[in-house]
Structures are given as C-alpha cells and as structure tokens.
C-alpha positions in Angstrom: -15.9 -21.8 9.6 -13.6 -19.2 9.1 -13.0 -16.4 6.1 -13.0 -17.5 2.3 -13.8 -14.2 0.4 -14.7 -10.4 1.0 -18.3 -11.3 -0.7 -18.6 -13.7 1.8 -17.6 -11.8 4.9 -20.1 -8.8 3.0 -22.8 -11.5 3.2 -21.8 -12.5 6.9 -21.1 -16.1 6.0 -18.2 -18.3 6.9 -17.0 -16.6 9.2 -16.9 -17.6 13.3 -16.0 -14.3 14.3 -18.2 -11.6 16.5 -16.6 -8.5 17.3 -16.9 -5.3 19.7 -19.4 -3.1 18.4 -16.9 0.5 18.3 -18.4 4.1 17.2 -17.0 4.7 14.0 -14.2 7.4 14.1 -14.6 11.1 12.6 -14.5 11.5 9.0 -15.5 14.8 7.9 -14.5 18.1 8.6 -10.5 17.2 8.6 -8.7 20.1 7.1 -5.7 18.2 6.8 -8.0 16.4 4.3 -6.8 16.1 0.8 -9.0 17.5 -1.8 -10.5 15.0 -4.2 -11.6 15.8 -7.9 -12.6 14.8 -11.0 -15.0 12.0 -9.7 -16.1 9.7 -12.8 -17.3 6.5 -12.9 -15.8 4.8 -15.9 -17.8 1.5 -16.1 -20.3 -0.2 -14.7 -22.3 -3.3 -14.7 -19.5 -4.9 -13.0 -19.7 -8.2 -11.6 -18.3 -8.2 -8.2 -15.2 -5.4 -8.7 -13.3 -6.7 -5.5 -10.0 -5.7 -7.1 -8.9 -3.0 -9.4 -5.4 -2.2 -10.7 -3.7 0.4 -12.6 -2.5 -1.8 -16.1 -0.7 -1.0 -19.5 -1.5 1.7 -21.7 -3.2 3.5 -19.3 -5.7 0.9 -18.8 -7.5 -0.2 -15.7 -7.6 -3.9 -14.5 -10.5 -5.1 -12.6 -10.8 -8.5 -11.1 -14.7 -9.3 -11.1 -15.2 -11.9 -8.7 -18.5 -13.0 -9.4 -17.8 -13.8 -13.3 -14.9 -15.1 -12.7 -13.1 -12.8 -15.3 -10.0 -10.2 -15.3 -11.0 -7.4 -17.9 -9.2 -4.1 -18.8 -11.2 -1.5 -19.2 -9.6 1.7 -21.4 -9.9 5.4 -20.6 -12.6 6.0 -22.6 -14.7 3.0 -20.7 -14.1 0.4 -23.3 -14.3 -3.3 -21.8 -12.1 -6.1 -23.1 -11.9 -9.2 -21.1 -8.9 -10.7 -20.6 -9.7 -13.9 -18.3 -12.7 -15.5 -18.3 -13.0 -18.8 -16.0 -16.6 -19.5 -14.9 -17.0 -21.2 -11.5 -13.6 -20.1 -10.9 -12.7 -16.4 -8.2 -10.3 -14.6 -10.2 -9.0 -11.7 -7.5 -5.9 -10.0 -6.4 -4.7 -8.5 -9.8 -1.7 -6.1 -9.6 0.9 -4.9 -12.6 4.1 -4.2 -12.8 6.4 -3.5 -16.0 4.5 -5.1 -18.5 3.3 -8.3 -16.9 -0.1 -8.6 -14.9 -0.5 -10.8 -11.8 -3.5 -12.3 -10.4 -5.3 -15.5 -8.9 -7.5 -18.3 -9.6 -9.2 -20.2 -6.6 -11.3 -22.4 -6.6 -15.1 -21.8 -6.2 -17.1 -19.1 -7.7 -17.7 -16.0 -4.9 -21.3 -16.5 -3.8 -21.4 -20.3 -4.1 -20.6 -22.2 -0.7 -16.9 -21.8 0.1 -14.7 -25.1 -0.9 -13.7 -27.2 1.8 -9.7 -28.3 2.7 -7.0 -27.5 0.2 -7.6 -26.7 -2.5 -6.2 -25.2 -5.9 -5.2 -21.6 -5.1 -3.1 -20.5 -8.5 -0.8 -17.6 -8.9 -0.9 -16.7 -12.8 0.5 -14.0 -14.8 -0.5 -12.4 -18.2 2.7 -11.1 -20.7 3.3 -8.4 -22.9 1.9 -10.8 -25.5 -1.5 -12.0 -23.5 0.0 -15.4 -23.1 -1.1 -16.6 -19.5 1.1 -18.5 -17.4 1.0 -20.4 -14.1 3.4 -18.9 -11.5 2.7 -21.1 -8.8 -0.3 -23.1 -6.5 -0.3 -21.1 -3.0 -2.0 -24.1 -1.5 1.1 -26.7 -2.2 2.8 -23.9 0.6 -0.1 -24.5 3.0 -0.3 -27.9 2.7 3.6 -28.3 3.6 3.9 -25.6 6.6 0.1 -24.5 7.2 2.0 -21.5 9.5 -1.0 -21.3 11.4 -1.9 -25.0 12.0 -1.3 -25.0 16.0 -3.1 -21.5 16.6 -6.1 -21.4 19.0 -9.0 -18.7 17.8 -11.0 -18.2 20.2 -11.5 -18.2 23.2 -8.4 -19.3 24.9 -8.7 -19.7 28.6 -12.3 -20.8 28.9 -13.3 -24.0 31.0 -14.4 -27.5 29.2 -17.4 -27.3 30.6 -17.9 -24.0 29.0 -17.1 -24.0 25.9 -18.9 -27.5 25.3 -21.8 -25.1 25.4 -20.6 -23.5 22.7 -17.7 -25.7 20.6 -17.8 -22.7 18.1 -15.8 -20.4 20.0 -12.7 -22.1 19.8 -11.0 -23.3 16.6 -7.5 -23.9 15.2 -6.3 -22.5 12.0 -7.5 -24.9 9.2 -5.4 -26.0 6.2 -6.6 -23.4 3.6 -5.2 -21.2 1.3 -7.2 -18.2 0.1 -4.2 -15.6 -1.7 -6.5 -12.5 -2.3 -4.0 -9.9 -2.8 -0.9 -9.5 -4.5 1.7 -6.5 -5.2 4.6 -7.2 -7.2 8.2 -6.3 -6.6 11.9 -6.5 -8.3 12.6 -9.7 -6.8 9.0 -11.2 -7.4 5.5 -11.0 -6.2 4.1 -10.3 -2.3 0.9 -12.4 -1.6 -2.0 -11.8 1.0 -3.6 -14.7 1.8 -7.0 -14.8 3.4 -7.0 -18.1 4.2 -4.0 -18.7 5.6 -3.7 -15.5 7.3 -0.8 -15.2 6.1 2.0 -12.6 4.1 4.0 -14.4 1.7 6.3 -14.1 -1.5 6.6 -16.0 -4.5 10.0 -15.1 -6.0 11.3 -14.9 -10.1 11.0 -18.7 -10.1 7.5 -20.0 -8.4 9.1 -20.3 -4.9 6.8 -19.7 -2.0 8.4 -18.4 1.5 6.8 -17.0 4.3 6.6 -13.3 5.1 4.7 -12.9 8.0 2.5 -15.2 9.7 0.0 -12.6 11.5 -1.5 -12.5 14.9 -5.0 -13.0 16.0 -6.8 -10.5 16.6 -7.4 -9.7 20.7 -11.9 -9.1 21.0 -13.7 -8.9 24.7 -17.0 -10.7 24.1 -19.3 -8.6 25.5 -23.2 -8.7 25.3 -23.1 -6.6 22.1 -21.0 -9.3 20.6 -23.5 -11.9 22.3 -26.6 -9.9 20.6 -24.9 -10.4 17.6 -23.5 -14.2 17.5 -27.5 -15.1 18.1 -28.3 -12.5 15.3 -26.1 -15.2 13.3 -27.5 -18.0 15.1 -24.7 -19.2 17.4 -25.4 -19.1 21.5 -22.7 -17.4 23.8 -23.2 -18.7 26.9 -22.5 -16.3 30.1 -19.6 -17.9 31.4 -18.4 -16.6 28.2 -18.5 -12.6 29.0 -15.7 -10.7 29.6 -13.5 -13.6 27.8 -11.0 -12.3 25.2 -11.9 -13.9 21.7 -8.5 -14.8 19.7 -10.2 -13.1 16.1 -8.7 -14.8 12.7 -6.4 -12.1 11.5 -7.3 -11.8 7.6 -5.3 -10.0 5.4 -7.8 -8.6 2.8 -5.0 -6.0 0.1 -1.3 -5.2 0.5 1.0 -2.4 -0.7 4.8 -1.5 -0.6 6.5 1.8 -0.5 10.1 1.4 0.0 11.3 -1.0 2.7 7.3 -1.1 4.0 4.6 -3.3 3.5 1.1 -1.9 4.0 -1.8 -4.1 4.8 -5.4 -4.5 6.0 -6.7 -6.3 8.3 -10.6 -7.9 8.6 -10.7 -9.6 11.5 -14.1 -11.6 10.6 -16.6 -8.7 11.0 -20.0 -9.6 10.4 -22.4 -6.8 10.2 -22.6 -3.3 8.4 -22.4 -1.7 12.3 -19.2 -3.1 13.4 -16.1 -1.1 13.1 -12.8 -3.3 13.7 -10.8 -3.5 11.0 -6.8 -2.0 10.8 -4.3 -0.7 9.1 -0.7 -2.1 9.7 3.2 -1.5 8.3 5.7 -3.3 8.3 9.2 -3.7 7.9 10.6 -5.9 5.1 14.0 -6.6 6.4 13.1 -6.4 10.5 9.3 -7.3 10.4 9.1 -4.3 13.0 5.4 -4.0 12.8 3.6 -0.7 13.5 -0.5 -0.1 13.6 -1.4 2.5 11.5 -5.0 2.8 12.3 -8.0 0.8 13.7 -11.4 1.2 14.4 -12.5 0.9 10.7 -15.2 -0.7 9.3 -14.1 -3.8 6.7 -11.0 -2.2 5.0 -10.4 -4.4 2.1 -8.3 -1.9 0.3 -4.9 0.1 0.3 -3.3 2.3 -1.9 -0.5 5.3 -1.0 0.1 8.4 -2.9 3.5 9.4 -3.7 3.8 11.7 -0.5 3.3 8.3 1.4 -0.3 9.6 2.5 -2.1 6.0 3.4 -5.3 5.6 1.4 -8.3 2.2 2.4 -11.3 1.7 1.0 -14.1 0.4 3.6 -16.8 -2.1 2.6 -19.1 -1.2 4.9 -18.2 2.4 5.5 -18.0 5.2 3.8 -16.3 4.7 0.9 -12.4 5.5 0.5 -10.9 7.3 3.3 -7.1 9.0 4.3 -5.3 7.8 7.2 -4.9 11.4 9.5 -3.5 10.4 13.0 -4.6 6.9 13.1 -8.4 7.9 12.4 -9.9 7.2 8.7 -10.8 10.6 7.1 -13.4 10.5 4.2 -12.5 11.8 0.8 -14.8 9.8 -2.2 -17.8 9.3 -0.4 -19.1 6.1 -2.0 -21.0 2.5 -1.4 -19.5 -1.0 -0.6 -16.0 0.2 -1.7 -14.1 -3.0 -2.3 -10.3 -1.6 -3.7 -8.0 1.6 -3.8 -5.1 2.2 -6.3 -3.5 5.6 -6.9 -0.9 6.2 -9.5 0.8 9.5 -9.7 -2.5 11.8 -9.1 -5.1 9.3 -9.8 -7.3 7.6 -8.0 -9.3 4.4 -8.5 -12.1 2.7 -7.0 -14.3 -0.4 -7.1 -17.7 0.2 -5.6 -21.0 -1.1 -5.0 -19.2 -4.0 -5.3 -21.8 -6.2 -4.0 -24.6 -5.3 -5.8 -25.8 -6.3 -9.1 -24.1 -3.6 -10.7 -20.8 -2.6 -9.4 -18.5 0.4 -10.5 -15.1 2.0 -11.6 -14.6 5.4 -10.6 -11.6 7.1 -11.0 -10.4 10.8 -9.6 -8.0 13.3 -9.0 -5.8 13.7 -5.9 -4.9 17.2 -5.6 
C-alpha cells in the first residue's frame, strides 16, 4: 500500500506509513503576520475541491475530485463545467497564457485505488475549449520507475523481525499518480504522488525527470506503534527505536524564478499528526533547502509576489504563512485542500472532504 490521492490519505487509507506524533507549531499571535481580508466564499456544493487555480477572464478553476469534473467558476459565483469524466480523478489544474492544464487518472477518488500502471493523462484545454492530450505520465514510470530499487521502511531491521511485520518494508511500486502541475515557458512541471517524483513534460509531450525525492527519515516510537494498531497493523518491539524510510509524496508545486516550491506528505494518517514540509529547490543545481516542517498534511502552495510562502493544511488550520520555518495562521478554515494567490488575491479550497466543499477567495494586504 502506499499513497494514491489526498482523499485517500484524508480517509487514512492506502497508505503504510505511521509517523511521530509532533506538537503542532505556533500559529497565532505572529506580528510578522500578514493581514488577511475580504474573506468570501464564492461557491459551494463542491465535490471534492482538491485543486483550485487562477483561470482566464478572471475566472477560478477548480479540479473536483470526487465528480470527476474541471469547472470555472466566475466572479460573481457562476458555475460552468468544463470537464466532466465520471469514474475518472480530474486534479492538478494550473493556467498559464491562455491554455489550462490538468490530469486524468484513472479511478474515481473514494473508490479503491487502481492497482499497477495505469493511465495517468496530462491534458490541456485551449483558448477555443478544445481539449487535448499532452502526454500519459505512466508510459515515464513504466520505462525508468525512478524509485523502483528504494527500500521504505524499515531499513536495517533483522529477518526475523520484520517477518513479524512484512508491512514495514516495501519498495517503490510502479505507479504513477501526477497530482500537481505548474506550467512554465518551456512546458509544464509535474508532481507526482505516485511516483514520488518531480518531473517535466516539455512543448512537445516529452517526460524527463526533475527530481526523484528522498524518503522521509521517522523513529518508530510507541506513539507511532499506538497508531499502526489504531490502523490495524502490529509493530512488534524489536521494531522501536528503528528509523522508518517514509514515502516522500509530493502533494502541489510552485515556481518563482529559478525555484521550485513543493510540499511534502509523507503518508500521515490521522488528524493529530503533524509531519508534513515545505521544500525549495534549485532548477539548474537541484540545491535543495527545507523551508518548514512540522505541519500537519500540506497539500498546498502558493507565493505572493514578495516571495512570502503560502500552504494550505488538510488537517490543520487552514492556510497558513511560512515565518522562520514555523506555519503562521492567516484564513482560519476546515480541511483546506489548495492555495493560489495572484497579485493580492487569495484562493482556497476547503472543506474539501465533506459533502459540500468551498471556494473562498480574499485579500492579502
């Protein structure tokens, strides 16, 4: 088991990965804090709102996973959908002069994930509304599968050990999951869950790898025990004080410049746990720099035009600034799924996983 989507990792399934219990860091009271204003919420009733984007004629974009459809939805709150593929996760939508980008994988968020490889599609919409298929992620995965020969895990336990517990040491499956996308000049970057993985899909459909990331270092302790047999799965004692090789999964990506922002999940399972980063990184040396940690399912990135570093946290408190490597609060809000700012404006999904999720947009001042 590993990741397939954020609505899965929200519902603690598919996933093989415990982690640390931390206390979540201060987010309130920061008077370096920017002031937030001019909260609306411009629709709602959305079905699953894992992605938003800023789109043409001052249009929002939302993906919404759980019907499978890409609408637009105007400044006034007017819905008009653009995709609609039942069955199907539409996801990762982004926009850039004139044409929209996003993704069609196979199997409907909710449903039990899909197994091995299989159709992960890159497709863009024109000026025009004439759809078109970029590229299939999963033909890349299939041929290199960068993370093939990786051990998650637990790395140095004994046989005898970790035949009491085979699930606590895997190696990265052939799977493509692209759930994130940003484009720029030369083409489009992709984050892809599955693969754990950053990669870019130039002018022409060509796939070429990025990044491949590194797992994520976990001591199992006995709050990670307590919670493994929350989910079901037995950590035996020899297992304690063992480091635990966490997937790495990319969940949204940005660019500013010569730097790629990212977030990281690392398979949290559990409202409490708070273990999620915030990384940049160079595009032409791949110097890589953590930006913050400690926070609690960022699925969600966005930077303003001073650079300021904006996530959104599933299961914290909504969409928070990066101040000194700790996550400062500044739209309190539920289950936010997706940041994008453009110019002064915010925007938000929330209450993503419930039956009726949200749009809000606001002011940055």
């Amino acid at each position: 088991m590993k990741f397939r989507t954020v609505a899965a990792v929200a519902a603690a399934s598919a996933l093989t990965v415990t982690l640390s219990v931390t206390p979540s860091q201060a987010r309130n009271n920061n008077p370096t804090a920017p002031t937030i204003s001019n909260v609306k919420t411009l629709a709602e009733g959305l079905a699953g709102p894992l992605k938003v984007a800023f789109g043409p004629h001052g249009n929002i974009l939302v993906a919404e996973d759980f019907a499978g459809q890409l609408s637009s939805i105007s400044p006034t709150g007017e819905k008009k959908t653009l995709v609609n593929a039942p069955g199907k996760e539409i996801v990762g939508v982004s926009h850039e002069r004139g044409t929209t980008y996003y993704f069609e994988n196979a199997g409907a968020t909710g449903e039990e994930p899909p197994s091995g490889a299989t159709p992960a599609l890159l497709k863009s919409i024109n000026k025009s509304g004439k759809i078109h298929t970029i590229t299939d992620i999963t033909e890349f995965e299939k041929t290199h599968d960068p993370d093939g020969s990786t051990v998650y895990g637990v790395r140095d336990a004994s046989a005898s050990c970790l035949a009491d517990a085979p699930w606590m040491q895997s190696t990265g499956e052939l799977y493509s999951h692209p759930f994130s996308s940003v484009p720029a000049r030369n083409g489009v970057y992709v984050g892809d869950a599955g693969a754990n993985t950053i990669l870019h899909v130039n002018n022409h459909g060509k796939v070429s790898l990025v990044k491949a990331l590194k797992a994520e270092p976990i001591t199992v302790t006995e709050a990670v025990r307590d919670l493994a047999e929350g989910m079901g799965l037995s950590v035996p004692d020899c297992m304690l004080g063992h480091t635990y090789w966490a997937q790495p999964v990319p969940t949204d990506i940005t660019i500013m410049g010569n730097w790629l922002y990212y977030t990281v999940l690392p398979g949290v399972p559990g409202e409490s746990l708070s273990s999620g980063k915030v990384y940049k990184m160079n595009l032409h040396t791949k110097k890589t720099q953590v930006l913050a940690t400690g926070l609690s399912a960022p699925t969600g990135i966005a930077l303003d035009k001073r650079g300021n570093v904006y996530v959104s946290e599933l299961f914290g408190g909504g969409i928070s600034r990066i101040v000194n490597g700790h996550a400062v609060s500044v739209l309190p809000a539920q289950m936010a799924s997706d940041v994008a700012i453009h110019n002064n404006k915010l925007i938000a999904g929330t209450e993503a996983l419930t039956p009726s999720g949200k749009l809000v947009t606001a002011t940055i001042k």
